[in-house]
N, C-alpha and C positions, 0 to 999 in steps of 0.2 A: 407176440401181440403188443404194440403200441398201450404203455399203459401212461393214463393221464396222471397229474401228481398229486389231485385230491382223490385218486382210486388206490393209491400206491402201499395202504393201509391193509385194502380187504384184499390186495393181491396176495400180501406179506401171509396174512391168515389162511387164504387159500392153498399157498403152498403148504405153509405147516402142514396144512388138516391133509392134501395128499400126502406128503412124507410120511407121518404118520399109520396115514393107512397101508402106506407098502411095506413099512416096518413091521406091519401086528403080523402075528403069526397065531398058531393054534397052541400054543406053549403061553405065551404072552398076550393076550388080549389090553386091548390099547381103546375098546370102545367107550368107555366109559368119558376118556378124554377127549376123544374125536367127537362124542355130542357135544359135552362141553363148549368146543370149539366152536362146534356148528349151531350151535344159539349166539353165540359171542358174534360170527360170521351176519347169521340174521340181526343180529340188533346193529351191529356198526354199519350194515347195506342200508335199512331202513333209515338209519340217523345220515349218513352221507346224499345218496337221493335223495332222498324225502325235500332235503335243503339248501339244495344245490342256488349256489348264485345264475343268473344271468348267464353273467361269462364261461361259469362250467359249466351249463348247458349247448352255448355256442360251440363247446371244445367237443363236447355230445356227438353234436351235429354234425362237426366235422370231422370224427372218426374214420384214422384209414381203413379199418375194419366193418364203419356199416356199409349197411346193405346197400346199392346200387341201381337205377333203373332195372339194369338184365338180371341181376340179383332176382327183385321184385316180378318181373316178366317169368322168370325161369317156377319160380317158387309158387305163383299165384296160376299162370295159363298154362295151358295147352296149345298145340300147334301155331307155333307164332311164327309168322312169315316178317323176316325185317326187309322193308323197300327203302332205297338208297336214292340220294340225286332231286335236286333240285329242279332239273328240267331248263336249267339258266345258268350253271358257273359248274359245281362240283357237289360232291357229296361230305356235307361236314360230318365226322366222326363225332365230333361233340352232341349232336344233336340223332337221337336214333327212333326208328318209330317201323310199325308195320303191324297187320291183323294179326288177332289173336284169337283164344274163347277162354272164359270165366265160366265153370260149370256150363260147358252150353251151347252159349252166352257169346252174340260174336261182338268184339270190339276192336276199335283200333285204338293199340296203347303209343306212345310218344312223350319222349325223357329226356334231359339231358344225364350225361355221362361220364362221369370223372376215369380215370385209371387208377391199379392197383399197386404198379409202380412207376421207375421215371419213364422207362421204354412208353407205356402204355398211355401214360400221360400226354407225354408228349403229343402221341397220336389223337390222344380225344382232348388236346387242348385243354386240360384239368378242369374239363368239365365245362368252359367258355366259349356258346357257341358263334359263329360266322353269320353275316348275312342270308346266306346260302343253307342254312342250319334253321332260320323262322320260315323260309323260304320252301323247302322240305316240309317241317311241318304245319303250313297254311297247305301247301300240296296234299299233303294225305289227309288233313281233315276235309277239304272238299270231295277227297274220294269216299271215306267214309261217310260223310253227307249224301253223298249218291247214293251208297249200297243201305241207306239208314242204318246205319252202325252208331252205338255209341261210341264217345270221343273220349278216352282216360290220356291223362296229363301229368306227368311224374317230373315237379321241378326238384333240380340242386342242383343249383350252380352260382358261383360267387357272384356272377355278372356277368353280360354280353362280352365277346371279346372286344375292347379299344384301340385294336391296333390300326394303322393306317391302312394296311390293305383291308381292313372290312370296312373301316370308314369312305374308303375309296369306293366300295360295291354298296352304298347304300344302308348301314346296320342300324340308325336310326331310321329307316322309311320303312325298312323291312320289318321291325318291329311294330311303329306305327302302324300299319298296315293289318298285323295280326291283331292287334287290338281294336280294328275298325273290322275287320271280316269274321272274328271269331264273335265278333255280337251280334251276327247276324247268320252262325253256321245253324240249321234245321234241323239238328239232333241232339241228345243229352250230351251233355260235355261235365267230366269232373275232371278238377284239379286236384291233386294232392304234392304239397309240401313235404319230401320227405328227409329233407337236410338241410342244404342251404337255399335261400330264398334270395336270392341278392336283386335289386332294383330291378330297369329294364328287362334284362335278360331272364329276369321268372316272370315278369308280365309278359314277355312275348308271347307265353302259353298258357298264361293265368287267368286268362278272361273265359269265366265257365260259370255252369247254373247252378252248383254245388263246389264248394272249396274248401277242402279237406286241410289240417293240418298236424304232423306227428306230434306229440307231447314234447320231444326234443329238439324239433326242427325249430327252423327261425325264416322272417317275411318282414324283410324290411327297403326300404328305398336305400340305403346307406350299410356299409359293412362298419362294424364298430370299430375298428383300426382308421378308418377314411372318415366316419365321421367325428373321432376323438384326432386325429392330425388336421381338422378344420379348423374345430372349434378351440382345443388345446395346442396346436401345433405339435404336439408330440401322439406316437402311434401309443403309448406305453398306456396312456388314458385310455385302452381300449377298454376293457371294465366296468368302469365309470359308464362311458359309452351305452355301452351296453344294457344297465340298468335304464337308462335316461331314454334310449327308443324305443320299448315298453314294443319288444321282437316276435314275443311268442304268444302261445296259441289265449294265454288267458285274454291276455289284454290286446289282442285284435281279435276276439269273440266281441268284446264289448263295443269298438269302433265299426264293427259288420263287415272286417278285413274279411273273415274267414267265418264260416260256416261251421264246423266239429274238429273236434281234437280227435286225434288217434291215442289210444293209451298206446307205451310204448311196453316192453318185458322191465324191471327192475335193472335200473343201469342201461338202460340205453339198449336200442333196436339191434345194435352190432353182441352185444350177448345172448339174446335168442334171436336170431335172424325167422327162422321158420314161424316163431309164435309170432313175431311184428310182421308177417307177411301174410298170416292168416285174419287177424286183426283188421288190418286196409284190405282185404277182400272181402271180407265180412259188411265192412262200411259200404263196399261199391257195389255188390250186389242188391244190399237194402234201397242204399239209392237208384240206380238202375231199375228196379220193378216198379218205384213208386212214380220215378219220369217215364216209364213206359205207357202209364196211364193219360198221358199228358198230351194233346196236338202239338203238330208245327209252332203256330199261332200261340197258346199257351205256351208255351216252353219259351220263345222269342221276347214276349210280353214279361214274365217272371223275369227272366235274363233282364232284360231294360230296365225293370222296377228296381232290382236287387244293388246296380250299380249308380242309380239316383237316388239309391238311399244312403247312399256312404258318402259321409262327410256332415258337419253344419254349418249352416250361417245362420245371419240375424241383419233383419230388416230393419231400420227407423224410419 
């Protein structure tokens, strides 16, 4: 398990308290010390979390260990059918999407997708989708628009891919585009934030009538390494950074980025995967019955309101 360097404390403790354990025998009881530990374990968790920087939170985030779209698909649905192909270039891997059901409940889910390792990466472009990738998923929100399915939206990804072959197929139109057709798709649509939020390429699928964000996830136009080598010329200021674009869920509550925080388990989604997966079903259920009461018309109108409120100016 990838361990971060301000976790490298409670790992050191955790070992103990298994050795330990495999040590005690029925001759030797050893419990006494293993509680011990294991309050020592609870107070140094609560004091590390609890006051996590910015930046250890970004590291959060980017755990090769959390959870993942199919992670979250596998854990949260039933029968999930993935549809592939753009109907225009190819089928991006980064970009995955197809029906499902939630208690139920039919919906079409659509994520991007990082890999586990380099093989896997490679393949789903570390999670950086293609033109071909918003393209796909403008495609199946229009089908589930047809079947009135609601729309679930699972972003993490650092940013659209900028290579020249996606710049060649369009990957600013194709974006644009998602942001002009998904304000006008005739069904609920949630987003949820579950890692990385990087510029474009999370608004490609970010434009929804509810926008979820994890407690350790981050939503920002700028990755903190790109915008500390703007402003500082060096990536090392990424930290700094990081504090200064005010990324997470508290402080884009208060700008009308984002709609609700997800509580995540104690240290991040990637150490209880199953309870952070029950948690964002729980939210998208509540939401889902409460937009079920809603018309076309309603739901369109809310949507419009929601996106002309963010931001201010001032008139003289």
């Amino acid at each position: 398990m990838a361990i971060l360097d301000f976790e490298k404390p409670i790992l050191e403790l955790e070992h103990k308290i298994n050795d330990l354990r495999q040590m005690g025998s029925k001759r030797v009881t050893l419990e006494p010390e293993i509680k011990r530990l294991e309050s020592k374990l609870e107070k140094l968790k609560n004091d590390v979390y609890n006051k996590m920087t910015s930046w250890q939170r970004i590291q959060i985030a980017r755990h090769p260990k959390r959870p993942y779209t199919f992670d979250y698909i596998r854990m949260m649905t039933d029968e999930f059918l993935e549809l592939h192909g753009d109907r225009l270039f190819a089928d991006d891997k980064a970009m995955i999407g197809g029906f499902a059901k939630i208690d139920g409940q039919k919906v079409m889910v659509i994520g991007h997708q990082k890999g586990r390792d380099v093989k896997e990466n490679v393949l789903r472009n570390f999670g950086c989708a293609h033109p071909e990738g918003y393209r796909k998923a403008m495609r199946l929100m229009r089908l589930a628009e047809k079947f009135h399915v609601p729309v679930i939206c699972l972003i993490d990804t650092p940013g659209a891919y900028p290579g020249i072959g996606a710049e060649e197929r369009g990957q600013a139109q194709a974006i644009a585009e998602n942001l002009r057709d998904m304000a006008g798709i005739r069904t609920p649509i949630a987003a949820v934030i579950i890692g990385e939020g990087g510029s474009g390429g999370a608004l490609g699928i970010g434009v929804a009538d509810r926008v979820f964000i994890l407690q350790h996830a981050y939503y920002s136009v700028i990755s903190p390494e790109g915008c500390a080598s703007i402003l500082w010329r060096s990536s090392l200021k990424a930290p700094q950074a990081a504090e200064a674009l005010k990324l997470h869920g508290e402080d884009l509550i208060k700008f009308n980025i984002v709609d609700e925080i997800i509580p995540e388990p104690l240290g991040g989604a990637h150490r209880e995967p199953q309870e952070s997966a029950l948690l964002l079903k729980a939210a998208l259920i509540k939401y889902f019955k409460k937009a079920s009461t809603l018309s076309p018309k309603e739901l369109l109108d809310a949507r419009y309101k929601k996106y002309r409120d963010i931001g201010e100016f001032v008139e003289k």
